[in-house]
SELUM-636962 format. One line per field, with one value per residue (C-alpha): residue number from 1; x negated, y negated, z. Coordinates in pm, 1 decimal, padded with zeros to 6 digits. Example, Ala and Ser with C-alpha at 12.3 -4.5 7.8 and 13.67 -1.06 7.14 Angstrom:
BEGIN
n <- (1,2)
u <- (-01230.0,-01367.0)
v <- (00450.0,00106.0)
w <- (00780.0,00714.0)
END
This chain:
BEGIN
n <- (1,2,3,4,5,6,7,8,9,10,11,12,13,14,15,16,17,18,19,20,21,22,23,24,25,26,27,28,29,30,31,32,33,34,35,36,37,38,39,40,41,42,43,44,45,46,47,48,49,50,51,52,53,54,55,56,57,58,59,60,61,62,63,64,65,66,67,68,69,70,71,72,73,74,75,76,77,78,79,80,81,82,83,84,85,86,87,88,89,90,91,92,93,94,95,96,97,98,99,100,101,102,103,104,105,106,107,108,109,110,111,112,113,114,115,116,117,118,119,120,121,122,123,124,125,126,127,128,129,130,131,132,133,134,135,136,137,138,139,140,141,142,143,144,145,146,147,148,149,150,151,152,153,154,155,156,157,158,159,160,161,162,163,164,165,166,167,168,169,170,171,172,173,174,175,176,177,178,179,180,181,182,183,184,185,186,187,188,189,190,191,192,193,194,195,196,197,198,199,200,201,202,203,204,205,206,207,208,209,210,211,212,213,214,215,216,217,218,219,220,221,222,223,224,225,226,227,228,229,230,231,232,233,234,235,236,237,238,239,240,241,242,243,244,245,246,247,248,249,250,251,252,253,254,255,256,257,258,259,260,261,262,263,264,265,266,267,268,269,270,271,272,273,274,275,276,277,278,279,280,281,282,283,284,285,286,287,288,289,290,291,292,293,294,295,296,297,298,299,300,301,302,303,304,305,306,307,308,309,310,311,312,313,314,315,316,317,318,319,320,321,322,323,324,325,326,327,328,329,330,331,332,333,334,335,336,337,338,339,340,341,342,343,344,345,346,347,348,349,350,351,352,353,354,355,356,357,358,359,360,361,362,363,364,365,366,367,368,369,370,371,372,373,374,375,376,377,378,379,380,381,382,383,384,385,386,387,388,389,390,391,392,393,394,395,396,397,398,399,400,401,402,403,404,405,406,407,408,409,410,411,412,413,414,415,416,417,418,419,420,421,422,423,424,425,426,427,428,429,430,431,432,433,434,435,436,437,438,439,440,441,442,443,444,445,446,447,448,449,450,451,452,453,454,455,456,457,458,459,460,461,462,463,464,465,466)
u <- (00067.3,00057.8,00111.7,-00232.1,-00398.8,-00349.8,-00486.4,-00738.7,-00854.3,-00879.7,-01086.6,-01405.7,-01582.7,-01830.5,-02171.5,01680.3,02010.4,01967.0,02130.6,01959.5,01601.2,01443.7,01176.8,01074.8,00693.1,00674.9,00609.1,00908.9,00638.4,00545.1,00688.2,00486.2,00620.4,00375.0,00407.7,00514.7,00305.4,00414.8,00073.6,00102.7,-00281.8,-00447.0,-00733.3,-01102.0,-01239.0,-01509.8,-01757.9,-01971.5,-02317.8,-02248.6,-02402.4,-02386.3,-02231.4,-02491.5,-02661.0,-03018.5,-03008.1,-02693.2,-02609.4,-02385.2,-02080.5,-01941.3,-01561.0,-01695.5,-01349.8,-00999.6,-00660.6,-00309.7,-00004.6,00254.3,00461.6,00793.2,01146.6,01245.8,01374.7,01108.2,-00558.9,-00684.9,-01018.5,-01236.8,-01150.9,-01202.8,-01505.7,-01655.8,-01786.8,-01949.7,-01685.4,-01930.8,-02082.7,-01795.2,-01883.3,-01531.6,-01182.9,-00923.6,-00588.8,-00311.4,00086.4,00326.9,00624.7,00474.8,00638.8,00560.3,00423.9,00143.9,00078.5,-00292.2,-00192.0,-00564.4,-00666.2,-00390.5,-00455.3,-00816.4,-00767.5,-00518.8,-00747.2,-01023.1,-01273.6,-01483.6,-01329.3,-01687.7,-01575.4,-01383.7,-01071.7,-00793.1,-00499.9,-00466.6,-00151.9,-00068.3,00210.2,00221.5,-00160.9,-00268.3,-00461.1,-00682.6,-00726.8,-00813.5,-01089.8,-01219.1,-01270.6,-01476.5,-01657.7,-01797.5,-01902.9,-02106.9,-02206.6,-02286.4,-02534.9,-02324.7,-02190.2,-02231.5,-01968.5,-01616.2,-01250.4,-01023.0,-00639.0,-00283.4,00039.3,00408.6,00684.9,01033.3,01228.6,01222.6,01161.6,01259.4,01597.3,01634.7,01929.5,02053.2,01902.9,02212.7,02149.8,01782.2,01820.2,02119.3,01854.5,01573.4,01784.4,01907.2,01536.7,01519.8,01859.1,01747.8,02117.9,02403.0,02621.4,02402.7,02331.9,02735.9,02768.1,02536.1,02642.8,03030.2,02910.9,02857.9,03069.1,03103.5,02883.5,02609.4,02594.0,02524.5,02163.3,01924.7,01761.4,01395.0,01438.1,01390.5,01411.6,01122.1,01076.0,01019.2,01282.6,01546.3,01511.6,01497.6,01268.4,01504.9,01626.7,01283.0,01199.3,01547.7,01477.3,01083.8,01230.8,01489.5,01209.0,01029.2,01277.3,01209.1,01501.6,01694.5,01607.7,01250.1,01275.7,01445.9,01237.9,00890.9,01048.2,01115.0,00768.8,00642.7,00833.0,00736.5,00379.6,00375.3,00570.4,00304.6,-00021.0,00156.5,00233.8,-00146.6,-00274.1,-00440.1,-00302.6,-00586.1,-00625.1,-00260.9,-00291.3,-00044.3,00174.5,00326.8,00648.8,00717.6,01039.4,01016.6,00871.1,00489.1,00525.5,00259.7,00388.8,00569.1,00892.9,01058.2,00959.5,01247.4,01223.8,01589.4,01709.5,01743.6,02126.8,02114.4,01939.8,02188.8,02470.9,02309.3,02441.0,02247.1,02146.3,02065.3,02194.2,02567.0,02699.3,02453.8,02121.1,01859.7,01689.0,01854.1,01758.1,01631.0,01357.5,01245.3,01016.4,01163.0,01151.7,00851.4,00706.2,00329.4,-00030.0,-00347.7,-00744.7,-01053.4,-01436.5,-01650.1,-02019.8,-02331.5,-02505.1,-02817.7,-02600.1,-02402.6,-02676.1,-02860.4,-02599.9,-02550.8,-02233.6,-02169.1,-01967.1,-01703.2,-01733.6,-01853.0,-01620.5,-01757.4,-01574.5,-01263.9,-01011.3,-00725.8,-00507.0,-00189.7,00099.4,00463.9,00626.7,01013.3,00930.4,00602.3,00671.8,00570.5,00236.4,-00044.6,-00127.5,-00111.5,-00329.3,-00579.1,-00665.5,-00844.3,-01033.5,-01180.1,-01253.7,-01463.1,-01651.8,-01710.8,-01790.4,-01614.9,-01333.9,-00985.7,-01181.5,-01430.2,-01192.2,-01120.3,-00861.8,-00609.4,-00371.9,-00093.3,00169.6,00483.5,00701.0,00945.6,00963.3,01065.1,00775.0,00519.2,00644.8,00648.9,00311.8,00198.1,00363.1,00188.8,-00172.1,-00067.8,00057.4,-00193.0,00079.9,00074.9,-00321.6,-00290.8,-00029.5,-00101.4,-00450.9,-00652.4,-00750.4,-00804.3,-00708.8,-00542.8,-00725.2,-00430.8,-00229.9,-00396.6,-00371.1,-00086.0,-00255.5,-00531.8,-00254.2,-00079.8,-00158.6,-00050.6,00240.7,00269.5,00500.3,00786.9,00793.3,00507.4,00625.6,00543.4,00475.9,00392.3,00054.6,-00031.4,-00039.6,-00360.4,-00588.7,-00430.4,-00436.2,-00828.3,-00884.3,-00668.0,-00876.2,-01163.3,-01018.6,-00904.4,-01232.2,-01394.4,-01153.7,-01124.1,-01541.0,-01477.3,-01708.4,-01518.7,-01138.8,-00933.1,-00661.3,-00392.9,-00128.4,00099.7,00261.2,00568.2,00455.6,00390.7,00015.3,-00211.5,-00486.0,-00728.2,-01064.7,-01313.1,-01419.5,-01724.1,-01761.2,-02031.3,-02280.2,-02249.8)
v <- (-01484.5,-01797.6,-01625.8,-01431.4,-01703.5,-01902.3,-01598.6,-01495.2,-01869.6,-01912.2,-01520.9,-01680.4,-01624.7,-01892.5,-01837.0,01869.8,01853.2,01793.0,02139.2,02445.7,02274.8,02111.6,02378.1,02417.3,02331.2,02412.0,02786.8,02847.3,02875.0,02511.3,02185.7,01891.9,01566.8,01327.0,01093.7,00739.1,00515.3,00126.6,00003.1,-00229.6,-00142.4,-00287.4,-00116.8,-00188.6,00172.4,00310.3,00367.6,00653.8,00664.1,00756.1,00802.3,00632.5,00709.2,00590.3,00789.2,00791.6,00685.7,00531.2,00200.0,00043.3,-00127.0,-00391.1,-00562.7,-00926.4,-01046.1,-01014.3,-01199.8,-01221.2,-01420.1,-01364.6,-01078.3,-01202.8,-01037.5,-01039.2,-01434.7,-01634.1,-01970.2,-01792.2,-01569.8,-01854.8,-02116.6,-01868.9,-01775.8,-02039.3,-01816.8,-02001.6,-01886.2,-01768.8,-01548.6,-01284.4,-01002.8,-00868.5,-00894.7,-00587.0,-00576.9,-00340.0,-00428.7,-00172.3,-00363.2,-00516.4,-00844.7,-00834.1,-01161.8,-01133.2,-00745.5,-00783.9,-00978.0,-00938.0,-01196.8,-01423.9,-01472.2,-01504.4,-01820.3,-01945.1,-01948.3,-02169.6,-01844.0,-01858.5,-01690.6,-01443.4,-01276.1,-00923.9,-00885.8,-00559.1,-00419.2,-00067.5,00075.0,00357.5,00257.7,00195.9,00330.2,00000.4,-00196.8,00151.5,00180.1,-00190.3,-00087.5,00186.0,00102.0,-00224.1,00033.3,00262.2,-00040.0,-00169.8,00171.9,00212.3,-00084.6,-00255.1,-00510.8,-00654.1,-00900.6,-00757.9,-00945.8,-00659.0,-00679.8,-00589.9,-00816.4,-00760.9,-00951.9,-00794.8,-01118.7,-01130.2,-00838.6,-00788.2,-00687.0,-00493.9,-00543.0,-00169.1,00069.3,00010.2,-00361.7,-00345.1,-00123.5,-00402.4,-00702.8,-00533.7,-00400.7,-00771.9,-00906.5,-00629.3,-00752.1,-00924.4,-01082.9,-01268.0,-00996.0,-00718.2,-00965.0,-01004.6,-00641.4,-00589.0,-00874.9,-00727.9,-00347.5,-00546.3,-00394.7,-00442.0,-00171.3,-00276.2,-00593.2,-00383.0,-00436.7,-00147.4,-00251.5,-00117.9,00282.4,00326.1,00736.6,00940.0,01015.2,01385.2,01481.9,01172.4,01166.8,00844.9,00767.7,00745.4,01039.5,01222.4,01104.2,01213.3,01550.4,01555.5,01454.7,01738.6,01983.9,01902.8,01870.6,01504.1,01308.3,01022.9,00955.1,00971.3,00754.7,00452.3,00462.6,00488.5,00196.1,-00037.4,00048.3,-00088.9,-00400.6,-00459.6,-00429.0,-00635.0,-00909.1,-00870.0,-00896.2,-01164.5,-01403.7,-01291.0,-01457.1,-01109.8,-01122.4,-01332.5,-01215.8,-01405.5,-01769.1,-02016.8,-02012.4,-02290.2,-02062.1,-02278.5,-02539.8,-02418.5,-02507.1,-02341.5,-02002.0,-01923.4,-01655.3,-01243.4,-01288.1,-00974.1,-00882.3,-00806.4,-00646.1,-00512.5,-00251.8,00140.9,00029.2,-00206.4,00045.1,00354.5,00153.6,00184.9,00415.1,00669.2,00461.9,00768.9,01103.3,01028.4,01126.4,01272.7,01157.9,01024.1,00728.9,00430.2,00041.0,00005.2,00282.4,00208.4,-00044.0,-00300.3,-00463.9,-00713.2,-01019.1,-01092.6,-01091.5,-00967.8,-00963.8,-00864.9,-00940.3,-00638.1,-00659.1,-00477.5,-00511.1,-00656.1,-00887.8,-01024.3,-01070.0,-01216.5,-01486.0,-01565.1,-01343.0,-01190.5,-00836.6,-00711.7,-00361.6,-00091.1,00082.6,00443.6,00780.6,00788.2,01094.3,01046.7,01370.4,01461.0,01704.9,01806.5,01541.4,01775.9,01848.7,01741.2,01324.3,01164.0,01395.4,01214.2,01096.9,01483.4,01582.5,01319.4,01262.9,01628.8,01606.7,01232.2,01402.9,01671.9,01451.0,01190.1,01485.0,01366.2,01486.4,01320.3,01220.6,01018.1,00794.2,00491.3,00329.3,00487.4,00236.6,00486.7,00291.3,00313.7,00359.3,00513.5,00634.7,00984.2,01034.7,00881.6,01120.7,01414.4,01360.9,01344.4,01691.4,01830.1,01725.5,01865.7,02196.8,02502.6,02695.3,02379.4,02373.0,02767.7,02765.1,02438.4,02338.1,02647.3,02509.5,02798.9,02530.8,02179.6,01855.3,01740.5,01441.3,01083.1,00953.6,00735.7,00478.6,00371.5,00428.6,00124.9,-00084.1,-00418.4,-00297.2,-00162.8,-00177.0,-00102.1,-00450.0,-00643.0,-00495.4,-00356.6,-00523.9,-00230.1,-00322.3,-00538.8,-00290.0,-00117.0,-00426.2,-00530.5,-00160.7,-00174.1,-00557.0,-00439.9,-00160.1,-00379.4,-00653.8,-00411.5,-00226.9,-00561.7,-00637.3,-00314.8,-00268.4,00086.3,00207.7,00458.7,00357.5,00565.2,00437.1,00727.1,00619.7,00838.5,00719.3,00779.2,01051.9,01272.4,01081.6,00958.3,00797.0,00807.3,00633.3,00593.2,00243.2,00163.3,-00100.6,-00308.3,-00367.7,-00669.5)
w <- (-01179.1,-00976.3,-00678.2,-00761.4,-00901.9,-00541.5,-00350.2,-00542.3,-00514.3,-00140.1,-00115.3,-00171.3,00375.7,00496.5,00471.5,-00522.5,-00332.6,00065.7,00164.6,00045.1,-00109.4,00171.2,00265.3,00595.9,00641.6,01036.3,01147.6,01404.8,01658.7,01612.7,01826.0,01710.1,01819.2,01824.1,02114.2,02008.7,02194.4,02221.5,02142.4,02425.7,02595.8,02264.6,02458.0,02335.0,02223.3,02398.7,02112.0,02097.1,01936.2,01607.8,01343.8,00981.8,00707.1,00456.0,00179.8,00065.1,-00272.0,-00290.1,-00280.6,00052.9,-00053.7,00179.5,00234.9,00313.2,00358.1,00263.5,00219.9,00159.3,00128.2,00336.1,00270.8,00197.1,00199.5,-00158.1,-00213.9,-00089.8,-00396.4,-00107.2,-00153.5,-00309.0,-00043.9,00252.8,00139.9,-00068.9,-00327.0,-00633.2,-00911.4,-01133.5,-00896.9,-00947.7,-01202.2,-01275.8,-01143.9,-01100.8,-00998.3,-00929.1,-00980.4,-01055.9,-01216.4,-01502.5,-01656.6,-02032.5,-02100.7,-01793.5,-01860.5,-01733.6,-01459.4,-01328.7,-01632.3,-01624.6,-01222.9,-01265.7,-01557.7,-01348.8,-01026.0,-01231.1,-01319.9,-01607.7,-01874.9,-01965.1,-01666.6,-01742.6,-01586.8,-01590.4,-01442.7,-01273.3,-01199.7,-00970.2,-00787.2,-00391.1,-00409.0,-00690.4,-00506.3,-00394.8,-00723.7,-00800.4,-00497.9,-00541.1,-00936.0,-00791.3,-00550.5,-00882.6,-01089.1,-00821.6,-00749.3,-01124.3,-01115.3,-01328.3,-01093.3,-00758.6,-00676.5,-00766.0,-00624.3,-00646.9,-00521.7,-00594.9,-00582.4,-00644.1,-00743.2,-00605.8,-00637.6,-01010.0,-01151.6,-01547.4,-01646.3,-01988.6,-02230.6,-02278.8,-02496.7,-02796.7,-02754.0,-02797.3,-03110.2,-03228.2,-03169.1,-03390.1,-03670.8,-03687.3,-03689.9,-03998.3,-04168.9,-04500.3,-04604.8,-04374.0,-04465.2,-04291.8,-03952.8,-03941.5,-03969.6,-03676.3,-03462.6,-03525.9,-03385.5,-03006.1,-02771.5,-02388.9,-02287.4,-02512.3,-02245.6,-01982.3,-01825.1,-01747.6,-01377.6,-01355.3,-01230.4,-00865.2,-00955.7,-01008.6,-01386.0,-01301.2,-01079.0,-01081.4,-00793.1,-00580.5,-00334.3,-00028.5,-00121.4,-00117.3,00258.0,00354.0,00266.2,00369.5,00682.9,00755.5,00645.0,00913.9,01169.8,01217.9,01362.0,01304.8,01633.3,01588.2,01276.0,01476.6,01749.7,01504.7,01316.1,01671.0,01719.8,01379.1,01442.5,01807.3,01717.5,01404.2,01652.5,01896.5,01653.4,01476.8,01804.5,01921.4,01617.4,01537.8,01134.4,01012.9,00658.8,00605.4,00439.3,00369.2,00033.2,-00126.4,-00269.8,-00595.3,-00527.5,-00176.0,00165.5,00228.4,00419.5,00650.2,00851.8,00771.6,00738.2,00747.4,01116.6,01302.5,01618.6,01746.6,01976.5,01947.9,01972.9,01714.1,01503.6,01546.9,01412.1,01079.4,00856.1,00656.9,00324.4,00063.9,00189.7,00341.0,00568.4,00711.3,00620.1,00894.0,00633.5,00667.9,00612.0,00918.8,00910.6,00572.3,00394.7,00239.1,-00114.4,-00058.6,-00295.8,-00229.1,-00251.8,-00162.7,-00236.6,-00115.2,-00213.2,-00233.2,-00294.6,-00297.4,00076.1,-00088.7,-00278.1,-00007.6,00239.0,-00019.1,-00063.1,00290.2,00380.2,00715.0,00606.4,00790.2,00704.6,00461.5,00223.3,00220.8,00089.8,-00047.8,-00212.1,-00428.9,-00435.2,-00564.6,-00508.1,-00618.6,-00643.7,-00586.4,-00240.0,-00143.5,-00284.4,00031.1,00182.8,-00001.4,00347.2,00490.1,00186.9,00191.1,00540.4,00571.3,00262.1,00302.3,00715.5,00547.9,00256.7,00544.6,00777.9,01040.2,01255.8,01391.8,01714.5,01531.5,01409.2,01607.4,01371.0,01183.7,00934.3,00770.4,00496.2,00628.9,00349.6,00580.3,00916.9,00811.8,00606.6,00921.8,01177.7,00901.6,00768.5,01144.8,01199.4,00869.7,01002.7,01321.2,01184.5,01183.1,00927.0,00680.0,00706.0,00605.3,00352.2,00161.1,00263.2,00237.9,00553.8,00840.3,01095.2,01168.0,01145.7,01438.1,01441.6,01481.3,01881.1,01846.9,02043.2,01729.0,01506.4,01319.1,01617.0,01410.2,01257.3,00873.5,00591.8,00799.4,00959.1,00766.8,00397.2,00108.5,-00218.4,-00424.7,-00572.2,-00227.2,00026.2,-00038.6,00035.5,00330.9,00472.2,00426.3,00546.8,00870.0,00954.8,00928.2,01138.6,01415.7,01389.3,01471.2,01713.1,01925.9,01876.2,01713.5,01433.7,01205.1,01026.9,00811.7,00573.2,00396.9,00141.2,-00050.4,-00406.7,-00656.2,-00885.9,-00559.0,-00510.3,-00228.2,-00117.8,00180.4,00239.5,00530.0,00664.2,00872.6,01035.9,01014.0,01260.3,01441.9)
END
């Protein structure tokens, strides 16, 4: 909660088994390897005339800015000072965290009295696991677009490093029968029944409810279906690292601000970044599937504490107030999927369907900003947009949309090198598309996130004109 409270203050800009389930999703006729470009040209993109996404009738909605702490390797007041926003100019508050502590279950209300907002302002939590913050968004996006508000701070954040530890289910039955005992005799009764394995802690499930299945596991076996190596997974993760280390010494990761980490120094900086070597990284072994899984520690997100938030408004309300925006949050899909076999495609599903409500194509985007939540499920989400039997068999499609040009994709680095606070990610994905979008001069960006529960997200950014 302090954590949020801090960044939500300093938002406010100037003026189944391996063998024998994993299904195939190429046709035999298919090679798709997308090409795994370094990202080195950071070229400017050559913008077409476009044309606009706006609707008549329908109101524009506008990022004006966005923040985050640093994202932090498990162990280690931003929006309102960045943008100088009068407090009581925000309408409502939303924010998206996926392991809930108890006593701060709204976290979105408990962040927004800690960061010095009026309490008559609304505040709630969404939850929808690595896809939260999206949520937290796009709910902002329909109240505005409802009329019923114009100046929303939506965000997500994540704890990792203390995350709450239940007694067992025997000991929590043992603690409320004794709150129910009415006589010494009964409480000594109960408190005699303890045994050793009533001590024994229940850590918060990293399995999927549904199928038991952990998440590792899942993008081991998404990986072999579609033939994507371990190879391929190393060499997409050294990629995510070198380019995060690259944006990151180029001063390019602007939304970050400085954190004073309670009892600790102030972190300014990423600090799981960690470019290596495709030696280094083959010495790993497998981390889920042994001995011969492809997922290892190396090409996977890892667990991440931290923060983000962004201030959307109305256009009319923004310019009104003085605010430059930096882009404009148009359409947006959430889909859905098995969650068995198809865990990690929310990204493969999304992408085509927020193309066609947009009514755009691949080649019109100019920025692309994927979650990495592991390398295996990149490169095999790549091969399912780039698959004309996946488009036919899953889609209903008649053709591929194609894979994103690996040289506007991820150009900054993701959540394999920057991390992933589960409820965090969302907002920085969209602020980074609008920073690069500004940067590079392109005018259309696309953000796709998949989700536990076999979920995803994908949403169309526009960049504003300058």
């Amino acid at each position: 909660s302090l954590c949020t409270s801090n960044i939500i203050s300093n938002i406010l800009p100037p003026v189944s088994l391996w063998t024998g389930t994993a299904v195939r999703y190429l046709d035999k006729k298919e090679s798709v390897k997308p090409v795994i470009s370094t990202g080195s040209e950071q070229r400017k993109v050559q913008t077409k005339s476009k044309k606009t996404l706006a609707k008549p009738g329908v109101k524009n909605i506008v990022l004006v800015e966005g923040v985050r702490t640093p994202f932090l390797l498990s162990g280690t007041t931003g929006l309102l000072h960045k943008t100088s926003l009068p407090k009581d100019a925000v309408d409502y508050i939303i924010y998206g965290t996926v392991i809930q502590e108890v006593k701060t279950s709204n976290v979105a209300r408990e962040a927004s009295l800690g960061a010095g907002f009026s309490d008559k302002i609304p505040s709630h939590t969404v939850t929808m696991a690595c896809i939260s913050s999206n949520v937290a968004m796009t709910t902002g996006v329909g109240l505005i677009t409802a009329g019923q508000c114009d100046t929303i701070v939506a965000g997500g954040v994540e704890f990792m490093s203390d995350v709450p530890i239940r007694h067992s289910r025997k000991m929590r039955k043992t603690m409320l029968a004794l709150n129910r005992a009415k006589t010494l005799g009964q409480r000594l009764s109960l408190i005699g029944s303890i045994r050793m394995a009533h001590l024994t802690p229940e850590l918060p499930a990293v399995a999927e409810f549904s199928t038991a299945e952990t998440m590792g596991h899942s993008a081991d076996r998404l990986a072999a279906a579609f033939g994507v190596t371990r190879l391929e997974q190393d060499e997409f993760a050294l990629r995510s690292h070198t380019l995060a280390k690259q944006a990151q010494d180029a001063g390019l990761l602007s939304d970050v601000i400085s954190f004073k980490v309670p009892g600790r120094d102030t972190v300014a900086k990423d600090n799981g970044i960690r470019p290596s070597s495709m030696e280094q990284l083959a010495k790993l072994k497998p981390a889920f599937i042994k001995p011969h899984g492809t997922v290892t520690a190396a090409n996977s997100s890892f667990l991440t504490d931290g923060a983000s938030a962004v201030l959307i408004m109305s256009e009319e309300k923004a310019l009104a107030m003085g605010y430059k925006p930096k882009a404009y949050l148009r359409d947006f899909v959430f889909v859905s999927q098995d969650p068995k076999d198809q865990l990690l495609l929310g990204p493969a599903y999304g992408t085509p369907k927020v193309l066609a409500r947009a009514g755009l194509t691949m080649d019109d985007i100019d920025v692309f900003e994927f979650h990495e939540a592991f390398a295996g499920q990149i490169m095999a989400n790549l091969k399912a947009l780039d698959s004309d039997w996946f488009a036919q068999t899953y889609m209903g499609r008649k053709v591929k949309v194609g894979a994103p040009a690996m040289e506007k994709f991820n150009l900054w680095g993701g959540s394999l090198s920057l991390g992933h606070p589960f409820g965090a990610t969302g907002c920085r994905l969209v602020t980074t598309v609008a920073h690069r979008l500004l940067k590079e001069g392109g005018q259309y960006g696309l953000v796709a996130a998949c989700a536990a529960g076999g979920q995803g997200h994908a949403m169309v950014i526009e960049a504003y004109p300058q």
